[in-house]
C-alpha positions in Angstrom: 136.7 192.1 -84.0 135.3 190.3 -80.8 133.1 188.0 -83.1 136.9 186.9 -84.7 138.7 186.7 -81.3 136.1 184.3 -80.1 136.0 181.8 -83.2 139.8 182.0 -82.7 139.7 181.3 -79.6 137.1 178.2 -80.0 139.8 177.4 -83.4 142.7 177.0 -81.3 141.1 174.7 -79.3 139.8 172.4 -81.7 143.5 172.6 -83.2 144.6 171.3 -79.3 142.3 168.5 -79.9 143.1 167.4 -83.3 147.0 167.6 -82.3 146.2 165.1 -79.3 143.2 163.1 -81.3 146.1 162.6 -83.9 148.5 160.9 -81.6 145.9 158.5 -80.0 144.7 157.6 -83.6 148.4 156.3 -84.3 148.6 154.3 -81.3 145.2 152.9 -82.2 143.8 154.4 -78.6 141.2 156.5 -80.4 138.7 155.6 -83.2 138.6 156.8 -86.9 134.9 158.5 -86.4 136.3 160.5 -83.0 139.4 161.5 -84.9 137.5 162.7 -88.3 134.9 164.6 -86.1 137.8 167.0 -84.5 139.4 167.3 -87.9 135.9 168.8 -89.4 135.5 170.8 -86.3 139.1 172.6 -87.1 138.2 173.1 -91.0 134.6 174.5 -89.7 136.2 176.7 -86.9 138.8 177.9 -90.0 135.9 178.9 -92.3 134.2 181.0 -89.7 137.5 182.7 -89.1 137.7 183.7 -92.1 134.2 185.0 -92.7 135.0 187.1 -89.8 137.6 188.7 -91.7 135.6 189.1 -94.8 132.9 191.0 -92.5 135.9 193.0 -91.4 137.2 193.7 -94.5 134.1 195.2 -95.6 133.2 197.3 -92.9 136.7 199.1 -93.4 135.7 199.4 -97.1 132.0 201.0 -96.3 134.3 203.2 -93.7 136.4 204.7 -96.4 133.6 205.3 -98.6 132.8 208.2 -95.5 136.6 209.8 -96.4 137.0 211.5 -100.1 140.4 210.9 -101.2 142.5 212.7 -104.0 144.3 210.0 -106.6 147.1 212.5 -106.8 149.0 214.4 -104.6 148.5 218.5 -105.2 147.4 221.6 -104.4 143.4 222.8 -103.7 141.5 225.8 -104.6 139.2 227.6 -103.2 136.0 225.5 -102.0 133.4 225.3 -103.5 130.8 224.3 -101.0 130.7 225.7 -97.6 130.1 223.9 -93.9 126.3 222.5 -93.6 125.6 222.5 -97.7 124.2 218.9 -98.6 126.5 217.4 -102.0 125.1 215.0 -104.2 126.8 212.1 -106.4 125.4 213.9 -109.3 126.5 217.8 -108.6 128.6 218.7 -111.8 130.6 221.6 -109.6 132.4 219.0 -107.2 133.4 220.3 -103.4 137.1 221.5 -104.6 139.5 221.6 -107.6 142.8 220.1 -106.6 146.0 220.3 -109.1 148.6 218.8 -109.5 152.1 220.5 -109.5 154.5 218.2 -109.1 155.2 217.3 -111.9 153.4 220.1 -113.9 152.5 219.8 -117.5 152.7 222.5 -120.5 151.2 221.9 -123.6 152.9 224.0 -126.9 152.2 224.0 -130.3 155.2 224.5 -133.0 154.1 225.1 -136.9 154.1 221.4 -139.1 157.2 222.5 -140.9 159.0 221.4 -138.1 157.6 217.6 -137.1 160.2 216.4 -139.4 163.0 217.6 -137.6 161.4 216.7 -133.9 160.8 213.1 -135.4 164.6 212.8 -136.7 165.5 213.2 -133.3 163.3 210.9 -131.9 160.8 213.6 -130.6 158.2 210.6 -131.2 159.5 209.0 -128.3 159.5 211.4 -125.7 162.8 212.6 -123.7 164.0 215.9 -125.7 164.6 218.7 -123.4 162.6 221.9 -122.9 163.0 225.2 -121.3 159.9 226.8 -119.8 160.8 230.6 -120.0 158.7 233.8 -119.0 156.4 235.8 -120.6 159.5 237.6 -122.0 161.0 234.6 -123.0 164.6 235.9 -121.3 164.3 233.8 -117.7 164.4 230.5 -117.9 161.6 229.0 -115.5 162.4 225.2 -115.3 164.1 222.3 -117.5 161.7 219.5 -118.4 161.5 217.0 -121.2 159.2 216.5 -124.5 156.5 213.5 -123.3 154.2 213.6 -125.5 153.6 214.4 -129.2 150.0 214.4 -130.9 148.8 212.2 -133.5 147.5 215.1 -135.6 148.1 218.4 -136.7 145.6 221.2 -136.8 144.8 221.8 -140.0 143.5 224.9 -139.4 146.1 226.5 -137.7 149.0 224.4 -139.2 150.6 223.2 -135.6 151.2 220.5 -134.3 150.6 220.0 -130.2 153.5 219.2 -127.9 153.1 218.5 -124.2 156.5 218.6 -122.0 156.3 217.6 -118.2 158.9 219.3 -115.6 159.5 218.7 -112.2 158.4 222.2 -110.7 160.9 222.0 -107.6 160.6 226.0 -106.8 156.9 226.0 -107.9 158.1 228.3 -110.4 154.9 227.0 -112.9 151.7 227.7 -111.9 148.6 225.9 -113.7 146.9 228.6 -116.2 150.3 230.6 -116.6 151.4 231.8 -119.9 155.1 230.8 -120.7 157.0 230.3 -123.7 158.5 226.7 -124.4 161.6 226.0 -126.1 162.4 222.3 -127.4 166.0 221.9 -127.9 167.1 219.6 -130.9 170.5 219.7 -131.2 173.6 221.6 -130.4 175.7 223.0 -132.4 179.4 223.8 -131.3 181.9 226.4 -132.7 179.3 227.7 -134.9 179.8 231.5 -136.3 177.4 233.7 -134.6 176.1 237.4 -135.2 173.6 239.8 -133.5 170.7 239.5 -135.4 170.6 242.9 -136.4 173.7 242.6 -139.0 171.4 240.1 -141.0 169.5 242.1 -143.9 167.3 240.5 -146.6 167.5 241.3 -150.2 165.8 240.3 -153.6 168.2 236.8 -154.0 168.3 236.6 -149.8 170.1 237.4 -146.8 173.3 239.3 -147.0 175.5 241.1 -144.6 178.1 244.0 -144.7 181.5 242.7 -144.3 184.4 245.5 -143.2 187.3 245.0 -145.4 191.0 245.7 -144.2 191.0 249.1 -145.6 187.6 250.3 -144.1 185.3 249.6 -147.3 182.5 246.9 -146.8 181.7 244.1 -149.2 177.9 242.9 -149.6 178.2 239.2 -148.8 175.6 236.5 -148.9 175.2 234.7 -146.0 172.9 231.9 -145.1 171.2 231.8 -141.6 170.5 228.5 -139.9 168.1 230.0 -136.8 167.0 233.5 -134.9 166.9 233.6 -131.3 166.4 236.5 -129.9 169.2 239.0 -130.6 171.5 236.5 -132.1 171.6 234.7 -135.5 173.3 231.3 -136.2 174.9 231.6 -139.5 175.3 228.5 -141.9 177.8 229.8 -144.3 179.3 232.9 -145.8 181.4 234.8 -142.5 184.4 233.3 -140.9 185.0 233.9 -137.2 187.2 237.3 -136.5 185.6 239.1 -139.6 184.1 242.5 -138.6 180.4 243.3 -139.9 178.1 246.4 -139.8 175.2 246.1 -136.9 174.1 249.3 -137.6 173.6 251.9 -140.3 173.6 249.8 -143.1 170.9 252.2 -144.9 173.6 254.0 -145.8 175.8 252.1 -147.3 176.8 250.2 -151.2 179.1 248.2 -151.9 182.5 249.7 -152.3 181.4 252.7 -149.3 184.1 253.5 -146.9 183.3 253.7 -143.2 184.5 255.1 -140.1 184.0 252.6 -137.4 182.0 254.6 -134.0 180.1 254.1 -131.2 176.6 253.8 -130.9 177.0 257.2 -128.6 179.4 258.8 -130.9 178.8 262.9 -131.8 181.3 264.0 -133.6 180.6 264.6 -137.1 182.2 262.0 -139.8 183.7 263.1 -142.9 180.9 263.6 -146.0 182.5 260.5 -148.0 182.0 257.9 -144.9 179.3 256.7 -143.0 178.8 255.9 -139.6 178.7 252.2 -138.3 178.6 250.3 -135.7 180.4 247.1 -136.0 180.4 243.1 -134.1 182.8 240.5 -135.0 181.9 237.4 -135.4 181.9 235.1 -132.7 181.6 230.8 -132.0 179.3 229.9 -130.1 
């Protein structure tokens, strides 16, 4: 830094000279050699400047090769190496582990049959949303959005690999954790909707039991669109109001009377009608 004040110093100057060597030139007081002489002495006194800067530049380089810094902001583990231990360039263990969590990553894989429908949205792309839930897969975590899906699918297990980021605000994902993803497609509104347990599967599909007016039930074919959890999305076959059995259905045939209960119920039913328990169907 001295080194550069000085040659700035000594630059100035020779700029002073030129400035004044400039004006006699015009007035033909001063001769051409004189005047070329302060002139080179300014471009010399520029140069040097400038290597001083260079040397300057460099030393703050070699400096910050004495700092290791992270290319990402995040969080460190525990370290590795202790106060006094010598590291080398070549140690494969590193000093400490930092990770990032902010944004935070999770990588899911969903079975091939359904590439087609993430790629008719545009899943190829990026930008669907995506739920990170618990282990249980009933509390929602945080809300992030597809970024990346893989070129290949694994042809041994039949997936395909997703990878969602989410922002991570309340630290709520923690790197290693198990969590259940859920990619979101579309949305259906005013759709017919039914706990899950009304759905039974037969020989020529699914069917439910539909309560007729006068307390008989009619077997009725119905066509499921999607499970989730407790509930069932139907397609076609039960219209919104209609009463069907959740439970007991063991007992029944079609053409069976029943007596509508509780799930808590003790009395005792007559010996010609069962006991059920009964939803109507909802929108969702």
């Amino acid at each position: 830094m001295a080194k550069k004040a000085q040659d700035e110093a000594q630059l100035g100057n020779a700029q002073v000279v030129l400035k004044r060597n400039t004006e006699l030139l015009a007035r033909k007081v001063l001769d051409q050699q004189t005047f070329d002489t302060s002139k080179f002495a300014v471009d010399q006194f520029q140069a040097t400047v400038q290597a001083d800067q260079a040397a300057i530049d460099n030393a703050k380089t070699q400096l910050d090769y004495t700092h290791i810094k992270s290319p990402f902001d995040g969080r460190t583990g525990i370290r590795l190496v202790d106060v006094g231990n010598v590291v080398h360039a070549t140690d494969t263990g590193g000093i400490v582990v930092i990770t990032q969590l902010q944004p935070i990553s999770v990588v899911f894989t969903l079975p091939e049959q359904s590439l087609q429908a993430i790629l008719n949205q545009g899943g190829a792309h990026g930008g669907l949303p995506v739920s990170a839930l618990d282990r249980g897969n009933t509390t929602a975590l945080d809300q992030g959005s597809l970024t990346v899906v893989d070129n290949e699918i694994d042809q041994t297990t039949g997936t395909v690999k997703l990878k969602a980021t989410f922002p991570n605000n309340d630290l709520k994902l923690w790197p290693g954790k198990f969590v259940n993803a859920r990619l979101v497609l579309t949305t259906r509104k005013n759709a017919t909707v039914i706990p899950s347990s009304v759905v039974q599967r037969g020989p020529q599909g699914t069917y439910a039991y539909v309560i007729k007016p006068d307390k008989s039930v009619e077997m009725r074919r119905i066509k499921i669109a999607q499970t989730e959890a407790s509930l069932a999305l139907v397609d076609n076959g039960l219209q919104p109001g209609e009463e069907v059995v959740v439970d007991g259905q063991y007992k029944l045939q079609p053409g069976a009377h029943v007596e509508l209960t509780t799930p808590h119920a003790s009395s005792p039913s007559p010996e010609r009608k069962s006991q059920t328990r009964t939803a109507k169907t909802t929108k969702s």
